[in-house]
Structure formats: structure tokens, C-alpha cells
C-alpha positions in Angstrom: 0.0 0.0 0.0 1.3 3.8 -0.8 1.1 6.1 1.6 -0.9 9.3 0.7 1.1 11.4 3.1 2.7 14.3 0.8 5.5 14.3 3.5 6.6 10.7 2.7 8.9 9.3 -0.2 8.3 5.5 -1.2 11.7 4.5 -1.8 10.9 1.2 -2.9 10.2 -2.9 -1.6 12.9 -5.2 0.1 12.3 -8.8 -0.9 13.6 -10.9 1.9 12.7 -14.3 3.1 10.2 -14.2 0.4 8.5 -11.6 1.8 7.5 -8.0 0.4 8.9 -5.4 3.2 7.7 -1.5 2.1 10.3 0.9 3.3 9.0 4.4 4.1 11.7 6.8 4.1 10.7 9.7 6.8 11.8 13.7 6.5 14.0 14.1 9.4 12.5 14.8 12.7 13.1 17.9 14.2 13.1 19.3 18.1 9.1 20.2 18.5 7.9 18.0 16.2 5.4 16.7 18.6 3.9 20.2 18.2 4.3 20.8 14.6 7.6 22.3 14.1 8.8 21.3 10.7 5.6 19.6 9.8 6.5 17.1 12.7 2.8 15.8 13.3 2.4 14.6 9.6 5.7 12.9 9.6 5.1 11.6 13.1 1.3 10.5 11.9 3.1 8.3 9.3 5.4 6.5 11.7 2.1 5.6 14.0 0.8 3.4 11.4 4.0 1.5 10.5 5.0 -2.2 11.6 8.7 -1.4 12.4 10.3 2.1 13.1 14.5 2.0 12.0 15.8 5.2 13.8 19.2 6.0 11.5 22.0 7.5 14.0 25.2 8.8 13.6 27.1 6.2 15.5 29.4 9.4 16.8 27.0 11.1 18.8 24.3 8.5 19.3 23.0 9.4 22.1 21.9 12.7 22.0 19.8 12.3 18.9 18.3 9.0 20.6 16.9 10.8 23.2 15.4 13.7 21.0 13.5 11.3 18.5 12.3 9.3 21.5 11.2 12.2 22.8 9.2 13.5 20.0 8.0 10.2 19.3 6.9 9.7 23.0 4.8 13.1 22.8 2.9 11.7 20.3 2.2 8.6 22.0 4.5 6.3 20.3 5.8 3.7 22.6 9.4 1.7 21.4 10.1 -1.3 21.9 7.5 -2.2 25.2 4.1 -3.8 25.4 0.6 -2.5 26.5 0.8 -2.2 30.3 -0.9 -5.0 32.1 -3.3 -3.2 32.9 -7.1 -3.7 32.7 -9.3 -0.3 32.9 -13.2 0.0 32.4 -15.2 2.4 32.7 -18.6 2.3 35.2 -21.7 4.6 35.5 -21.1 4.0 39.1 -19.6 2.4 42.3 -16.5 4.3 42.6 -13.1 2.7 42.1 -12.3 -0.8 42.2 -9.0 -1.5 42.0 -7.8 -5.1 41.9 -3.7 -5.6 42.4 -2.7 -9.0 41.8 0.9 -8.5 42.9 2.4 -5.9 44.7 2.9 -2.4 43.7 5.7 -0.5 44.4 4.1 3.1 43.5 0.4 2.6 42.6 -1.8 2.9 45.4 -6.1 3.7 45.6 -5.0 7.5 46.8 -2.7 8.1 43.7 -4.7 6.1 41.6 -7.9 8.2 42.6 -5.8 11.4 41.7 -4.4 10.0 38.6 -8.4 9.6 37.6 -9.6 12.6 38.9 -7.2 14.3 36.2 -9.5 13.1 33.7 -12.7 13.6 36.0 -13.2 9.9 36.4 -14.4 8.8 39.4 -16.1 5.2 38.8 -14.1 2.7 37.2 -12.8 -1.0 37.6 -9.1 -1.3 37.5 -7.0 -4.5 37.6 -3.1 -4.0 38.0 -1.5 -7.7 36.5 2.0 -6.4 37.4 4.0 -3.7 39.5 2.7 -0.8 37.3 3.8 2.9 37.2 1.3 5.9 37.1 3.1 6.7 33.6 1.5 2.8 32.5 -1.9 4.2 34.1 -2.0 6.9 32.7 -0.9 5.7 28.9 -4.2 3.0 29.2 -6.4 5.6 30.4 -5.6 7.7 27.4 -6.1 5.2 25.6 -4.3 6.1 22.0 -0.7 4.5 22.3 1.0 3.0 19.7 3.3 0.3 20.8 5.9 0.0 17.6 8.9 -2.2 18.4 11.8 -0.1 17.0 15.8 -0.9 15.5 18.8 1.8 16.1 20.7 1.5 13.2 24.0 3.1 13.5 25.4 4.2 10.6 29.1 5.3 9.9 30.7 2.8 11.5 33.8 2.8 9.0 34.6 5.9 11.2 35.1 4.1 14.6 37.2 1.4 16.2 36.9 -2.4 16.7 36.7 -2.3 20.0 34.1 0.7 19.7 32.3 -1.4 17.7 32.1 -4.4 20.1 30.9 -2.4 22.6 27.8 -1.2 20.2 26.9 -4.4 19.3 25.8 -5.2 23.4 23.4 -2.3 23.1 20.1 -3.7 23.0 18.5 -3.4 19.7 21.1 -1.9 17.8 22.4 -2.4 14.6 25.9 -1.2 13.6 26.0 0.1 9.5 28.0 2.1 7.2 25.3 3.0 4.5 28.4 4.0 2.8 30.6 0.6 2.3 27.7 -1.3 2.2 28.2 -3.0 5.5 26.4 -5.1 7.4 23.1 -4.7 5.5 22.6 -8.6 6.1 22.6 -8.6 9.8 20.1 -6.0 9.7 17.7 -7.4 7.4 17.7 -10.6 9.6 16.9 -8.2 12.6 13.9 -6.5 11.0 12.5 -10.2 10.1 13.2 -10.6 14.0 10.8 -7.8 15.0 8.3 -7.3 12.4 7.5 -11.4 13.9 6.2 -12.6 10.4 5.6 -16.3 8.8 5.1 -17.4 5.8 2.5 -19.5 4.4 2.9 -21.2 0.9 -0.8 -22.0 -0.4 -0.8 -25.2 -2.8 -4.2 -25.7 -5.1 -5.2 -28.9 -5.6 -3.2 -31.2 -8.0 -0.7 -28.7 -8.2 2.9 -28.4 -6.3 2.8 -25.4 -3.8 3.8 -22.2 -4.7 7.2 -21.3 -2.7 7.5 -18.1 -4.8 4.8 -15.6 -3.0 4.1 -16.5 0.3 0.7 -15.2 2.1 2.7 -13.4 5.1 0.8 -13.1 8.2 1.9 -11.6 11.9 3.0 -13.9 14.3 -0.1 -13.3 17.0 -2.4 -13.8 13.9 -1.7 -16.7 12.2 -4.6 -19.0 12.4 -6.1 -20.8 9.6 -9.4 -18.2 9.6 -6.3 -15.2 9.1 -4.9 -16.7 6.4 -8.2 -17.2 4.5 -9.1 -13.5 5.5 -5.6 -12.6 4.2 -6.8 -14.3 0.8 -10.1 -13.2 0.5 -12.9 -13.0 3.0 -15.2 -15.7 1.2 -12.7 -17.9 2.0 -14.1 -18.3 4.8 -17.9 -18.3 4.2 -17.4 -21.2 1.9 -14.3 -22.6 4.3 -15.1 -26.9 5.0 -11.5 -27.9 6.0 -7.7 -27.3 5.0 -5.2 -29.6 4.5 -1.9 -28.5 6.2 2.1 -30.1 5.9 4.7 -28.0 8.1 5.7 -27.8 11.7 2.1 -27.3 13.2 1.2 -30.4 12.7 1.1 -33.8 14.1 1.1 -35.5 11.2 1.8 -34.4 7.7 -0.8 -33.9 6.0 -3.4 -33.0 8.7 -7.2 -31.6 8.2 -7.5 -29.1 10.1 -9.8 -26.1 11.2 -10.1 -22.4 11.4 -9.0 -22.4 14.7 -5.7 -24.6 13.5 -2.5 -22.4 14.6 -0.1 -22.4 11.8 3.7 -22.2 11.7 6.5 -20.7 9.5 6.4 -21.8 6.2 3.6 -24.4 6.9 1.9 -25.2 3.1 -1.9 -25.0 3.3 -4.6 -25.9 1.0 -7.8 -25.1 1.4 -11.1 -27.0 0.8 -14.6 -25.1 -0.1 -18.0 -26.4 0.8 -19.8 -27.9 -2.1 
């Protein structure tokens, strides 16, 4: 799909494991962005609705742009690399606040919790707290409009440092060490965006026919049932879905009939039956 942001340039499609990845090459972000310097909401906008965010740094002073993007991209309610909070929040028309801790919480109690709500004049609500939670977690599920993108640091110039510089980059979580300029390293970090986009692949095979290895119907790792890859197909798949026949890893035996709920597995081969 193309974006129709006039800020964004389409630079083209890795091919990689089979898979189409789109690259969306961002303007630069600027300090304000979060409030519009520079155009920084549109660019910003487009980076809430991607799969993957790559950060390009200049492996000399690393640091200091880190923290500005992060912080621009935190303003708009871009998370990196973290989950939801474990957090469960409704709503009530009344019955004040319920709040349910199911381990220990280091700084969430019912008196700061009452204050966090009060900032948003609620006062009736069920609240269960999974894990030792901070008000910032509160807070981001009572807003309600994060965007939890898991994000790579790719450092680029690294033809400019030493080996033992280098060494020490390669420890920092979710880093990848580049120079766009010799070509270096590109392989390494192809193989972590596979990591964190968290894609399989599915080869269909129609009936009679060998399966087709050359375009695989990719689907997200927390949404790879048989039902998702029909949907990914077309929808009538699955209005006129009877059984699929699956050979790969998710299955006891190869081949297995299976059903929508079947949970499939890298490169698993699927064929699918229709209802007479």
C-alpha cells in the first residue's frame, strides 16, 4: 500500500525471506515535532501506522539524537520497543473505584490512583493491575491512543570508529551497527527486521498442483490462524471454508485436516477446501 502522506517518499520494496517489506523513508525529525515544528505531526502520523520504526543515527553522537526522537516520538504517544501495560481499565456509571492488584505495587496505590483519575474527571471505574505498574502505564491506558511499535537503532558510519568501539555497540540492546556508505552489514540487519516485524510465511498449494514457494501469504506472528490466512486471501474464503489440509511444523502428522482455529507455523503449506 502507498502512503498518501505528501510528506513521505516510497523508496521502494525489500524482498527478503520471500516476503514483500515497504520501506517508508521519513523527513528528518526535528526538536518540537510533537507540536508541529517542521511539519512534525504529519511525519510523526506516518510513523504511528507503520510495523517497524529504523531510527538512522550517527554512530558518533548517538546518544543525544536518541533521546530527541524518542522524545518526539513519545509526545505523540509512540511507545518503542515495550508492550501494552498490564493493565485492565473500564469504565462504570457507578460504584467508585475498584482496583484489583494482583501482585504488589511498588508506587500505585487507591489514593494516587484516585488522583491519577480525577485528572481526567473519572471517578467510577474497575481497575486491575497484573503487574508492579507505574502511574506513567496508568495513565498511557487511560488515554487510551498508544502506539506500541517495536523499533531498531541503526547506527550508521561505523567505518569511522574502532573495533573495540564497535564491540561495545553491538551489546546495546536493539542496535544495529552500518555504514550505508561501504555497504556493511546490511545482512545482519535485514535478519533483525525479520526478528521484529514477527512474520511467517505460508505457501498455499491448489489442488493437483505443487505449492507455490514463490509468494508466500505473510501473516503476523499473533495472527496466524487458519481463519487469518483465509481472511488474508479473501474474505469468502471463509464463508465457503469446509477444511484445509496443512504439511509444516504445526502439525502432528503431515498432512493434517484441520480447522479455522488450526494455529499455523513458519512456512507451513496450506490448501484449502470449499463447501460444495
Amino acid at each position: 500500500m502507498i502512503s498518501q502522506h505528501v510528506v513521505t517518499t516510497v523508496p521502494g520494496v525489500i524482498r527478503y525471506k520471500g516476503a514483500k517489506i515497504q520501506l517508508l523513508d521519513l523527513p528528518g525529525i526535528i526538536e518540537g515535532a510533537k507540536d508541529n515544528r517542521g511539519r512534525g505531526r504529519q511525519v510523526i502520523a506516518v510513523a504511528r501506522t507503520c510495523s517497524l520504526i529504523l531510527m538512522v543515527l550517527d554512530v558518533l553522537k548517538p546518544l543525544q539524537h536518541k533521546k530527541l526522537l524518542e522524545y518526539e516520538l513519545e509526545g505523540f504517544g509512540i511507545r518503542l520497543n515495550k508492550k501494552p501495560p498490564p493493565i485492565i481499565f473500564k469504565k462504570k456509571e457507578k460504584g467508585g473505584l475498584n482496583l484489583t492488584c494482583i501482585v504488589p505495587q511498588s508506587e500505585l496505590d487507591v489514593d494516587l490512583v484516585k488522583t491519577i483519575l480525577a485528572e481526567y474527571k473519572i471517578h467510577n471505574a474497575d481497575i486491575t493491575l497484573k503487574a508492579d505498574c507505574t502511574s506513567e502505564e496508568l495513565i498511557d491506558v487511560i488515554e487510551g491512543n498508544r502506539i506500541y511499535i517495536p523499533c531498531i537503532y541503526v547506527l550508521n558510519k561505523i567505518d569511522q570508529i574502532s573495533i573495540e568501539e564497535l564491540d561495545i555497540i553491538y551489546r546495546i540492546p536493539h542496535c544495529v551497527p552500518i555504514s550505508a556508505h561501504h555497504k556493511w552489514n546490511f545482512d545482519d540487519l535485514l535478519e533483525k527486521m525479520w526478528e521484529y516485524l514477527n512474520l511467517v510465511r505460508i505457501y498455499t498449494k491448489p489442488k493437483g498442483e505443487m505449492p507455490d514457494y514463490s509468494s508466500p501469504i505473510v501473516l503476523h506472528n499473533d495472527k496466524k490462524t487458519v481463519e487469518d490466512f483465509c481472511m488474508k486471501i479473501h474474505k469468502s474464503l471463509v464463508k465457503d471454508f469446509k477444511q484445509a489440509v496443512v504439511w509444516g511444523s504445526s502439525c502432528k502428522h503431515n498432512p493434517q485436516r484441520v480447522g479455522k482455529d488450526h494455529v499455523l507455523a513458519d512456512e507451513d503449506i496450506v490448501q484449502i477446501i470449499k463447501k460444495v
